[in-house]
C-alpha positions in Angstrom: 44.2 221.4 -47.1 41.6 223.9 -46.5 42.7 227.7 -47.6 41.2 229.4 -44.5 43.6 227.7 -42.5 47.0 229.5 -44.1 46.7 232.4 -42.7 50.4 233.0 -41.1 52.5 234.7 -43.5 56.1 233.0 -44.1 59.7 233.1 -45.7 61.3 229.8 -46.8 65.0 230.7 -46.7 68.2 228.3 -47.8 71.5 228.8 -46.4 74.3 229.9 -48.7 78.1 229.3 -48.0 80.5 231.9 -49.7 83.9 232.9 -48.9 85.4 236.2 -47.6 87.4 237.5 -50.6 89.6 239.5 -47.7 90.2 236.9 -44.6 88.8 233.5 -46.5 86.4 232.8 -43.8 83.3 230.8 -44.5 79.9 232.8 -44.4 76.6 231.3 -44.2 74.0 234.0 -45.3 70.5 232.8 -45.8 68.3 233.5 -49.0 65.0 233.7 -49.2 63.5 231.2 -52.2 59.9 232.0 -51.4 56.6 233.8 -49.8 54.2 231.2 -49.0 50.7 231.2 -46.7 51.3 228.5 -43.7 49.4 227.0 -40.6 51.4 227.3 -37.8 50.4 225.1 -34.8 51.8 224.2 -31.8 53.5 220.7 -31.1 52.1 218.5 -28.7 53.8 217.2 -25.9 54.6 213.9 -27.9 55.9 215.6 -30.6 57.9 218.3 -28.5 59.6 215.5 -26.5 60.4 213.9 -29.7 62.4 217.0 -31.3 64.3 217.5 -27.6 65.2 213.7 -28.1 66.8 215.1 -31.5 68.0 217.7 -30.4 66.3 220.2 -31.9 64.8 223.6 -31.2 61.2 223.0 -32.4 58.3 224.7 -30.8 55.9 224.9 -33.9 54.6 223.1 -36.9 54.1 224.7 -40.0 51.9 223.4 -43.2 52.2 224.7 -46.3 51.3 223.5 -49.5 54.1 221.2 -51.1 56.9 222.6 -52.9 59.3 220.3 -54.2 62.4 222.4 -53.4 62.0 222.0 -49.6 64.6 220.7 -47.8 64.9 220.0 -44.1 67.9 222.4 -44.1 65.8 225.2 -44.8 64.5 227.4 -42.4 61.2 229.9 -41.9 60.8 233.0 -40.9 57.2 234.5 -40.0 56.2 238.1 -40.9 56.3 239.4 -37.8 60.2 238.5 -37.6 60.3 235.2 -35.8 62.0 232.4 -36.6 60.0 229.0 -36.7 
């Protein structure tokens, strides 16, 4: 992995279940477990047909360097606000 290429600011962020203390109700919240550089690129057309056969909302890839905590239920969040 080359440096020059991380060069997209993002959050990793985990989701955390608690319950109301007033109606009991279930709340996900998401924390944020780390600021990390990332290359965001976008799928090709293989790959996007792929994630629609899943399902899934994907538009972009992002590469990072390895983390051991990462799980696919986490999600990232660019600097500029975006989801990813």
């Amino acid at each position: 992995m080359q440096a020059g290429k991380l060069r997209h600011r993002v959050e990793i962020q985990r989701a955390i279940n608690s319950q109301d203390a007033q109606s009991g109700a279930n709340i996900e919240t998401w924390q944020t477990i780390a600021r990390v550089w990332a290359s965001l690129e976008p799928l090709s057309a293989r790959d996007f047909i792929a994630a629609q056969a899943a399902r899934n909302q994907i538009t972009a890839r992002a590469v990072i360097r390895y983390r051991k905590q990462i799980t696919a239920g986490m999600r990232l969040i660019h600097a500029s606000g975006h989801y990813l």
